[in-house]
N, C-alpha and C positions, 0 to 999 in steps of 0.2 A: 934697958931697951925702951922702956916709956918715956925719960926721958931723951932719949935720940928722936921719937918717933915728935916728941911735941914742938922738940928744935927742928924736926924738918918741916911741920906742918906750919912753926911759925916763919921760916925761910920763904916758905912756900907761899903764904899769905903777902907779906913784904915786897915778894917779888912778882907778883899778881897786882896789887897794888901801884906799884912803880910801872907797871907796863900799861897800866890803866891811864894813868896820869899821862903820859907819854902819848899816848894814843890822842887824849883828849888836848894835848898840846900842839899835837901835828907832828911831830921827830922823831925819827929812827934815833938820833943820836941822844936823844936822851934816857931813853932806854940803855945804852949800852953805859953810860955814864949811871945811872942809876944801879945798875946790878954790879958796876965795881964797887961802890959802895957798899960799906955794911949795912947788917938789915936793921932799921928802923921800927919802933914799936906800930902796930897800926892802928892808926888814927880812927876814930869814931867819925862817919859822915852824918851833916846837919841833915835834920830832921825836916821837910817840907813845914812851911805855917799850915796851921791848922783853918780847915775852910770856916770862914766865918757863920754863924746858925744865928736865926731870928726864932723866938717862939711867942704864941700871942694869944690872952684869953681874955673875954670879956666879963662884966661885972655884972652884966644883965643879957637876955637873951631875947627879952621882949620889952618894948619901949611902947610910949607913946610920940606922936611927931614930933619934934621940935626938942625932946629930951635930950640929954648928954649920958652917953657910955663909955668908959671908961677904958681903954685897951693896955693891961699891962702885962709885960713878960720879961723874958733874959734876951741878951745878946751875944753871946761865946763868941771868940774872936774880933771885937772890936773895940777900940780905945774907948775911953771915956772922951766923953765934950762929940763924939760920930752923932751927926746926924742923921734921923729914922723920921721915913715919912709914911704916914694912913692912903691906904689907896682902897678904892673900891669898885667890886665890879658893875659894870654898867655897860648895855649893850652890846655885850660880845667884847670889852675890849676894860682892861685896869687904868682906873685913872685915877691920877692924885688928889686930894683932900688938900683945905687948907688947915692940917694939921700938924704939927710936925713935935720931934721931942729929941733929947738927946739923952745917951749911954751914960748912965752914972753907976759906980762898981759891977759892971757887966747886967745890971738893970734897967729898964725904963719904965713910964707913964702916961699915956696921952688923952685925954678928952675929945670926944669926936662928938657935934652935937649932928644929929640926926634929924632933918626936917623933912622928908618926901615919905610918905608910904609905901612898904611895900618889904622886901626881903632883902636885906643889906648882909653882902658878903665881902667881907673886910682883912685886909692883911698890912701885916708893917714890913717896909722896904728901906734895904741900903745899897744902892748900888744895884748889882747884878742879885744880890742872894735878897731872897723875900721871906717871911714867916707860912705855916700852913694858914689858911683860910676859916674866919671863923663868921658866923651867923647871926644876925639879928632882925626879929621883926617889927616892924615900923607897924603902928595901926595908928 
């Protein structure tokens, strides 16, 4: 009886399957061509990529003007040789740095020298997805 019960459920699946596909094709008639067919084992569906993650810490937390801080972190989901750019905020709005560095074994590096006083809140960008935001202050 268990094994009746796992042949119908794998019938069942097969043919759920097939109607899916069908569906997503546009045709009635392949549906009906599908189900004369025997059943086919079911296939594993792909997996979405994974959203790409910036993460970002700094080497110092408090500088003097003009000093270099160092920003390094990971980058899950992006090739190697992508490029990552330093942006920082300023007036209500992020703007880009002329810093930039690129993805080596899901790692990076960058140097950012620091010349204005004051409270520099800093994040690495690629594209759409950015790192959290990390803090340094300038005296």
């Amino acid at each position: 009886m268990t094994a009746v019960a796992k042949t119908r459920r794998f019938r069942m699946a097969a043919i759920g399957t097939a109607c899916a596909a069908a569906l997503l094709a546009g045709g009635a008639g392949a549906t009906v061509a599908a189900a004369d067919q025997p059943a086919a084992p079911a296939s594993h569906t792909a997996t979405p990529p994974h959203k790409a993650r910036i993460t970002v810490t700094s080497n110092k937390h408090s500088v003097k003007a003009k000093e270099t801080v160092r920003l390094t972190g990971s980058a899950t989901g992006l090739k190697d040789g992508e490029k990552l750019t330093v942006q920082h905020y300023k007036n209500g709005k992020w703007t880009t740095l002329h810093s930039s560095t690129t993805v080596r074994k899901h790692l990076y590096s960058s140097d950012v020298k620091l010349n204005e006083k004051g409270t520099w809140k800093l994040r690495v960008v690629h594209g759409g997805t950015h790192s959290a935001t990390t803090t340094v202050k300038v005296s």
